[in-house]
FITIVEX-206400 format. One record per residue (C-alpha): residue in three letters; residue number from 1; x, z, y. Coordinates in steps of 0.05 Angstrom, whole numbers. Example, Ala and Ser with C-alpha at 12.3 -4.5 7.8 and 13.67 -1.06 7.14 Angstrom:
2
+------+-----+--------+--------+--------+
! type ! seq !     px !     pz !     py !
+------+-----+--------+--------+--------+
!  ALA !   1 !    246 !    156 !    -90 !
!  SER !   2 !    273 !    143 !    -21 !
+------+-----+--------+--------+--------+
//
This chain:
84
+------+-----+--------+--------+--------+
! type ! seq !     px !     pz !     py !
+------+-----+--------+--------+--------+
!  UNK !   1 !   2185 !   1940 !   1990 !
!  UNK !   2 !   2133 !   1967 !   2042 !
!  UNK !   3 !   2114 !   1915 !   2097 !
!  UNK !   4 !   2141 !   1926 !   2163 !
!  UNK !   5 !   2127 !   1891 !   2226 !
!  UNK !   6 !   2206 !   1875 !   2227 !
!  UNK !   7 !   2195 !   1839 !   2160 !
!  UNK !   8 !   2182 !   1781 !   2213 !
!  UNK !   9 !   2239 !   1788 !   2263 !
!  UNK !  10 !   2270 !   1729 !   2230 !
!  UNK !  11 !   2218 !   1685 !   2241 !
!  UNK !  12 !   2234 !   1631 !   2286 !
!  UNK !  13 !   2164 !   1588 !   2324 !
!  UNK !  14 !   2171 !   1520 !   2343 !
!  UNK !  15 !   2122 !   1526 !   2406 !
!  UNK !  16 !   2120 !   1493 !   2478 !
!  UNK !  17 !   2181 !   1442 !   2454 !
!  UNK !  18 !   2233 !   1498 !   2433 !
!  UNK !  19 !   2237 !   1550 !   2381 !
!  UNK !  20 !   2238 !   1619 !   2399 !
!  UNK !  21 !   2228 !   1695 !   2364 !
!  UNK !  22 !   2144 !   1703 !   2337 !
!  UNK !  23 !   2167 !   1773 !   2370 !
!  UNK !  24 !   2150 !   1723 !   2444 !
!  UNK !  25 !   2092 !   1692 !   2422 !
!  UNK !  26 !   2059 !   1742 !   2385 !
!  UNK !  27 !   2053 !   1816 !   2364 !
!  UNK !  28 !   2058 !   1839 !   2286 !
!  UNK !  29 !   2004 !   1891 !   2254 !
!  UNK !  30 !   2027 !   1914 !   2181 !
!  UNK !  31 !   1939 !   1934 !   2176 !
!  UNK !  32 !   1959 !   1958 !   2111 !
!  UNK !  33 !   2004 !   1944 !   2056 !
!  UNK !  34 !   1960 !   1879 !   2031 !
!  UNK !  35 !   1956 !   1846 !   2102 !
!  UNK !  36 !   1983 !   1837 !   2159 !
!  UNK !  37 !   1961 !   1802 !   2232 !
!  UNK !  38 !   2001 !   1762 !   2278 !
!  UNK !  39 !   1958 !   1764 !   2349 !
!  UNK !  40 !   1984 !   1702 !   2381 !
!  UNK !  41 !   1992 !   1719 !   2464 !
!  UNK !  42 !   1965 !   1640 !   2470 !
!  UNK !  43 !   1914 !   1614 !   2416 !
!  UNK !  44 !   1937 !   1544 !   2423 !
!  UNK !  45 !   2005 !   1566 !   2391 !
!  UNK !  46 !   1973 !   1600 !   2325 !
!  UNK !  47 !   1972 !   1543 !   2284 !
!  UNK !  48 !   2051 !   1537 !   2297 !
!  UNK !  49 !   2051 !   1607 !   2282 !
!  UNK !  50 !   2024 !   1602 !   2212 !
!  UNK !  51 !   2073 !   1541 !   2197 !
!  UNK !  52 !   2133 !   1588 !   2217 !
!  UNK !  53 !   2110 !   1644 !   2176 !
!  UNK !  54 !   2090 !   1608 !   2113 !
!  UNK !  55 !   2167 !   1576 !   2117 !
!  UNK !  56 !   2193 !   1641 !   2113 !
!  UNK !  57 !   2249 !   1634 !   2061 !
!  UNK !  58 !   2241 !   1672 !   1998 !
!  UNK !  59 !   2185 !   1704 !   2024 !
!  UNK !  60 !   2122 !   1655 !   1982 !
!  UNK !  61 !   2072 !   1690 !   2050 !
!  UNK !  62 !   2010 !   1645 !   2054 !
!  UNK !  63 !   1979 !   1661 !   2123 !
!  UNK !  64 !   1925 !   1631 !   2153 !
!  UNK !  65 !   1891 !   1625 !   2229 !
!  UNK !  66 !   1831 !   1663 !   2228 !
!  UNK !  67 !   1765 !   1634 !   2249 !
!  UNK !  68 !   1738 !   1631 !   2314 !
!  UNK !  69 !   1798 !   1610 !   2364 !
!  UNK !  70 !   1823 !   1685 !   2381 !
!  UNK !  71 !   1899 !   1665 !   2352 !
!  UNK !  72 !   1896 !   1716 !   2296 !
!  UNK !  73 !   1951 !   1694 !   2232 !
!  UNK !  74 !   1928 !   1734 !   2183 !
!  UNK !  75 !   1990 !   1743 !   2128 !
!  UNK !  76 !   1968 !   1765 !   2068 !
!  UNK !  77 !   2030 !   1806 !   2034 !
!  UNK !  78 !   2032 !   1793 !   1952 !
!  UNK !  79 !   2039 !   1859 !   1916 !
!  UNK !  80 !   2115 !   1873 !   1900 !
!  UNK !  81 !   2125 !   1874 !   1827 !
!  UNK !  82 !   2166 !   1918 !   1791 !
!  UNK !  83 !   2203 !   1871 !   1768 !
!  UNK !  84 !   2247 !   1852 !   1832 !
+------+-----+--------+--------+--------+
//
């Protein structure tokens, strides 16, 4: 399966005391088919960002905030085997 940035539509954020779409907190790259980025509109909410992400069910992603405060998730995407 090739990554697409609606791979993530599911995901739900718990930010600002509610849970909304990652689509209104943040915008999806697919950078290429290893990695993807999550640019989070408001830093402080990339750590929830990650958490929502990584909870993805079925889905074994294990993103991390990069460094340096600029509210980038970056979701490395595990090669699909052949096997699924």
């Amino acid at each position: 399966g090739e990554a697409t940035p609606e791979l993530f539509d599911a995901v739900r954020v718990s930010a600002y005391g509610e849970t909304m779409p990652l689509s209104s907190v943040g915008q999806v790259v697919i950078e290429d088919p290893q990695r993807a980025t999550i640019s989070c509109f408001d830093p402080s909410v990339a750590n929830d960002v990650r958490d929502a992400v990584r909870d993805m069910q079925g889905m074994n992603l294990n993103p991390y905030v990069e460094e340096g405060g600029s509210g980038v998730v970056i979701v490395p995407i595990p090669r699909a085997s052949d096997e699924s």
